[in-house]
C-alpha positions in Angstrom: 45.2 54.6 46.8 42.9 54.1 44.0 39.3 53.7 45.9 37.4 51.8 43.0 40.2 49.4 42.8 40.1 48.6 46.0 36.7 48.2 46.0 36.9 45.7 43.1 39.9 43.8 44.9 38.3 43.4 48.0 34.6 42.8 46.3 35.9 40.6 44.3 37.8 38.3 47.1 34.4 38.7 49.0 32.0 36.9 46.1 35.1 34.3 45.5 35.0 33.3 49.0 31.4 32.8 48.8 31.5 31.0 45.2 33.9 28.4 47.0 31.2 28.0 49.5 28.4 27.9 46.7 31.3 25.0 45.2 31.2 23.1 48.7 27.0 22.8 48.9 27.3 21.4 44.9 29.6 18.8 46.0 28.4 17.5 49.3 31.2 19.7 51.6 30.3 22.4 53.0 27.9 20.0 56.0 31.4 18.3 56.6 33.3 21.7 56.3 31.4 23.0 59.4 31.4 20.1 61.4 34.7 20.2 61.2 35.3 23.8 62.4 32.5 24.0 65.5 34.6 20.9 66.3 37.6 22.6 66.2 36.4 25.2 68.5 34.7 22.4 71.4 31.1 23.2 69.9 28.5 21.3 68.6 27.1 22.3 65.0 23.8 24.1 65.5 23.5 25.0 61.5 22.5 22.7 58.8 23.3 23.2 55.3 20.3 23.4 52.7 20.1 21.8 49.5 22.0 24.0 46.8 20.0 26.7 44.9 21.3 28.5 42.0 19.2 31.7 42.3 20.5 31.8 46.2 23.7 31.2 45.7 24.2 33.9 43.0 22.6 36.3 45.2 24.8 35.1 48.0 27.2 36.1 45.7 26.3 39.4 44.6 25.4 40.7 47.9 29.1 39.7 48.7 31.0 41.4 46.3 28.5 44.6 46.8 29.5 44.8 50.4 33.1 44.0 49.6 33.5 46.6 47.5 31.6 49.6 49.6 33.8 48.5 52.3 36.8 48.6 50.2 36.0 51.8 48.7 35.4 53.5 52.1 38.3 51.9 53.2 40.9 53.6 50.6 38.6 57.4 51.1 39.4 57.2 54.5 43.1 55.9 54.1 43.6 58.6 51.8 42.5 61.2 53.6 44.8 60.4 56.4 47.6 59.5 54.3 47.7 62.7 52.1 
């Protein structure tokens, strides 16, 4: 298993996850996103979403994928040491 391409796979899926959220403060969603789920699960909605910020957001981001990816990577050392 190729350990930077997991890393880049699963870093990758980690910042697009987050853009969508980034996507859902721009357009009004994500407030109505989480109401919706703590509702789901009996619970009231303790969080409020701030206004959108760019620098945040692409921090948010690029925290993501960095995590991601070191848990990817680790992910396929380990796998292939066990897995020889």
């Amino acid at each position: 298993m190729n350990k930077n391409k997991i890393g880049l796979i699963l870093g990758s899926f980690a910042g697009l996850f987050h853009l969508v959220w980034g996507l859902l403060i721009v357009f009004g969603l994500a407030q109505l996103l989480l109401d919706f789920i703590y509702n789901l699960h009996s619970l009231n909605n303790p969080f409020t979403v701030m206004p959108f910020d760019l620098v945040r957001t692409l921090g948010l981001i690029v925290v993501t994928f960095l995590v991601g990816y070191v848990f990817g990577y680790v992910f396929a050392m380990i796998w292939n040491k066990f897995h020889q």
